[in-house]
Structure formats: structure tokens, C-alpha cells
C-alpha positions as MATLAB code, in Angstrom:
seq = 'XXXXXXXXXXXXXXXXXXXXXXXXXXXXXXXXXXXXXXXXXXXXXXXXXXXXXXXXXXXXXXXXXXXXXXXXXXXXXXXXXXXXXXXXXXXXXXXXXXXXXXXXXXXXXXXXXXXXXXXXXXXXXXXXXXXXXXXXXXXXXXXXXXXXXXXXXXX';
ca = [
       4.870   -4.514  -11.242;
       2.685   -4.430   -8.186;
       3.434   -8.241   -7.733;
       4.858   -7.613   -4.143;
       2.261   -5.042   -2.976;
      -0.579   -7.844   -4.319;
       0.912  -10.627   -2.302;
       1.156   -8.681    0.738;
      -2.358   -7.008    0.802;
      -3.276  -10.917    0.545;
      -0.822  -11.809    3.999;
       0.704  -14.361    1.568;
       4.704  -15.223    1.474;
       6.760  -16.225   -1.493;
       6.411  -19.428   -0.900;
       2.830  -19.707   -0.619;
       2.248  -18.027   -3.416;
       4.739  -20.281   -5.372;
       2.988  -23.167   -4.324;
      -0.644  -21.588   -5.277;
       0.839  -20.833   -8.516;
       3.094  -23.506   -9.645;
       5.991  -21.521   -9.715;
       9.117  -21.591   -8.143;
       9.849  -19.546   -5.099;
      13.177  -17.771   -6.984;
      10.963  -17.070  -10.345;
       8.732  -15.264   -7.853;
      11.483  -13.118   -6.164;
      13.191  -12.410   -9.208;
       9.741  -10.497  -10.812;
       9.404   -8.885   -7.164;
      12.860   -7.529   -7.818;
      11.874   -5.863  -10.993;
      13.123   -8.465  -13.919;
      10.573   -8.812  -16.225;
       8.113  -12.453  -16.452;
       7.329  -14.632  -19.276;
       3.449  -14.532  -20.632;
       2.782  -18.091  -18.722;
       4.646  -17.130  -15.024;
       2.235  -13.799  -15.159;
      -0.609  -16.318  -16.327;
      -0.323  -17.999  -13.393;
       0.419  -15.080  -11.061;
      -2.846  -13.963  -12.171;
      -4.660  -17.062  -11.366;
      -3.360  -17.384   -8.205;
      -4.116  -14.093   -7.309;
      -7.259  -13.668   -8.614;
      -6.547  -10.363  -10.886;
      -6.529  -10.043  -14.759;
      -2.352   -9.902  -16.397;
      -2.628   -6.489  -16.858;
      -3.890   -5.193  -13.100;
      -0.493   -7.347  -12.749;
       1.701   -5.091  -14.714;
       0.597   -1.590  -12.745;
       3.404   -0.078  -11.528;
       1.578    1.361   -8.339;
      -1.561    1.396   -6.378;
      -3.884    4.169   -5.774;
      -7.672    4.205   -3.764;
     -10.512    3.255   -6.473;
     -13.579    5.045   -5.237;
     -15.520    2.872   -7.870;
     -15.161   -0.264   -7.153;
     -17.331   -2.415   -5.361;
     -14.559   -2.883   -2.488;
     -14.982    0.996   -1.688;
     -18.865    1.260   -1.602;
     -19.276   -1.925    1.034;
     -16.723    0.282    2.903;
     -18.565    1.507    6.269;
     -19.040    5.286    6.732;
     -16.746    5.542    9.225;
     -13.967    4.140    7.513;
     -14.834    5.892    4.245;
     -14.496    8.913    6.631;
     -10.726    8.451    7.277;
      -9.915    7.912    3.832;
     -10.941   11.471    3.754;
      -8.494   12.853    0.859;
     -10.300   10.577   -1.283;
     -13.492   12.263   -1.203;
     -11.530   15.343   -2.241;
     -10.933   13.907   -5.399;
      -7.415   14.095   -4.250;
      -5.938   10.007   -4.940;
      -3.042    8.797   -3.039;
      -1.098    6.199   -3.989;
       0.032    3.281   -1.525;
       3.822    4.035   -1.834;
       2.740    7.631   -1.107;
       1.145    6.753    1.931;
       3.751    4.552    2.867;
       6.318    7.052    2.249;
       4.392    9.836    4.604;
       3.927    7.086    7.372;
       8.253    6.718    7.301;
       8.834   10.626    7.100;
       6.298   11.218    9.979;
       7.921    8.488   12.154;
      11.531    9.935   11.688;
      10.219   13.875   12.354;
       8.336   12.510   15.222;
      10.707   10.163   17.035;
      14.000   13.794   16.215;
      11.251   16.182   17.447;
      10.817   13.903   20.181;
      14.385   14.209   21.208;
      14.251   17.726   20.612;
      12.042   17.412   23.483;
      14.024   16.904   26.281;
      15.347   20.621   25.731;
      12.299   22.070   24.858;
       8.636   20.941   26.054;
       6.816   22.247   22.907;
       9.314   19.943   20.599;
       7.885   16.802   22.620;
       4.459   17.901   21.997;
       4.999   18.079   18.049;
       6.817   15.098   18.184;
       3.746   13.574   19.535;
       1.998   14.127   17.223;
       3.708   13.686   14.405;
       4.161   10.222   16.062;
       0.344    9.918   15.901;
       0.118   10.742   12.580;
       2.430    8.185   11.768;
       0.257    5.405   13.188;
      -2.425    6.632   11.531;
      -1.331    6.678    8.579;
      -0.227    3.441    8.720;
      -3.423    2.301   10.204;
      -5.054    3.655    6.780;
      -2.498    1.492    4.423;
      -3.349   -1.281    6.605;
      -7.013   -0.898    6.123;
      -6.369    0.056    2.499;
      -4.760   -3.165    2.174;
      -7.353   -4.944    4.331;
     -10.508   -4.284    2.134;
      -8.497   -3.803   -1.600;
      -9.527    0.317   -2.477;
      -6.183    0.650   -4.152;
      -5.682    0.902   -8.175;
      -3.383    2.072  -10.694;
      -4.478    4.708  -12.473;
      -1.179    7.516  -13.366;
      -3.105   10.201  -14.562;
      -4.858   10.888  -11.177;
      -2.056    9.742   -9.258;
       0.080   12.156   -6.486;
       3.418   10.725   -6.733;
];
């Protein structure tokens, strides 16, 4: 359940969203944990949240092209959510997990670099494209482009 990812992208804690929901702040962090919810707590999840029950029960969230979120999207940003234009869909966790392995390859290549300069340099920039890819989540976040859809989805 995307639950977690939803509340998040909306810069809302547990216990805000308990209190826009009318649920308690433990029945909300037991369905982020993965234990399933009654037919009336994702009722009011949904509400609160402004999505339908079962955009509540994806499991993950990839860019949606179609939406209307996507085409109010200026160029430029459209631009750096280049993979998307290759048909090629990436899904948040994806991203998120690409943002962790470049930090970790960029902060040991970085070390690296004190013995050898050209180690520093592709730490660098592995470094960079670590903040840029976090950048993107951020902005993915930001303006709502991601979906669930598992048959296009890169896992």
C-alpha cells in the first residue's frame, strides 16, 4: 500500500493525517507497516487524501505521462524527467533506490580519491547524480506524476 509514499508527497505526518481522517495515529502506522485496513479506515484514508480506495491499495508509484499533473508540467522540467519520454517508466522506489546506490559509490569513490585523482573525479560525479536524482523524486513528489501501473513498471 502506497499509504506512506501518499502522505509524504503531501508533507503530512501521522498525526496530521490521523486527525484529517479520524483515525488514530497507531491505526495509521500499523497500515504503513504493511498490516492490512478495514473497508471504513481505507474509506477515510481516501477522503483525507483525496484519492479513490483503490489508487490506495497500489503497491508502488510510477510517472503517469497522462495525467493532467504531467501536461501542466513546464518544458523544462518535463525535460529532466527525460526516461519518461522514452517510454521507459520508473518507479519512485526505483528512483529512490538509484539516488542511495549513487550516494554510497560516490562518497567510496570519493575516498578512493585521495590515492588516485581520477577516483575523486568519478566520485564527483556520481555524487551529482545522486542529488539529482533526488532532486527528480522531489519534484516527482512535488507536482504528483507518479502511478501504479506493474505492467510498465522497471522494478
Amino acid at each position: 500500500m502506497i499509504l506512506k509514499q501518499l502522505r509524504l508527497s503531501r508533507h503530512l505526518s501521522q498525526e496530521q493525517l490521523a486527525q484529517m481522517s479520524g483515525l488514530n495515529v497507531r491505526t495509521i502506522q500499523r497500515i504503513e507497516s504493511g498490516q492490512k485496513a478495514s473497508v471504513e479506515s481505507l474509506k477515510c484514508l481516501a477522503a483525507a487524501l483525496e484519492v479513490d480506495i483503490p489508487t490506495l491499495e497500489q503497491e508502488k508509484f510510477v510517472m503517469d505521462k497522462h495525467t493532467e499533473n504531467w501536461k501542466k508540467l513546464p518544458l523544462w522540467l518535463k525535460c529532466m524527467f527525460s526516461l519518461n519520454f522514452l517510454e521507459i517508466h520508473i518507479a519512485r522506489t526505483t528512483s529512490r533506490r538509484i539516488t542511495i546506490i549513487s550516494h554510497v559509490s560516490g562518497f567510496l569513490f570519493c575516498l578512493l580519491g585521495l590515492m588516485n585523482q581520477a577516483a575523486l573525479v568519478g566520485g564527483l560525479i556520481m555524487l551529482a547524480h545522486a542529488y539529482l536524482f533526488s532532486f527528480l523524486t522531489w519534484l516527482g513528489d512535488k507536482h504528483g506524476i507518479w502511478y501504479d501501473s506493474p505492467d510498465t513498471a522497471l522494478a
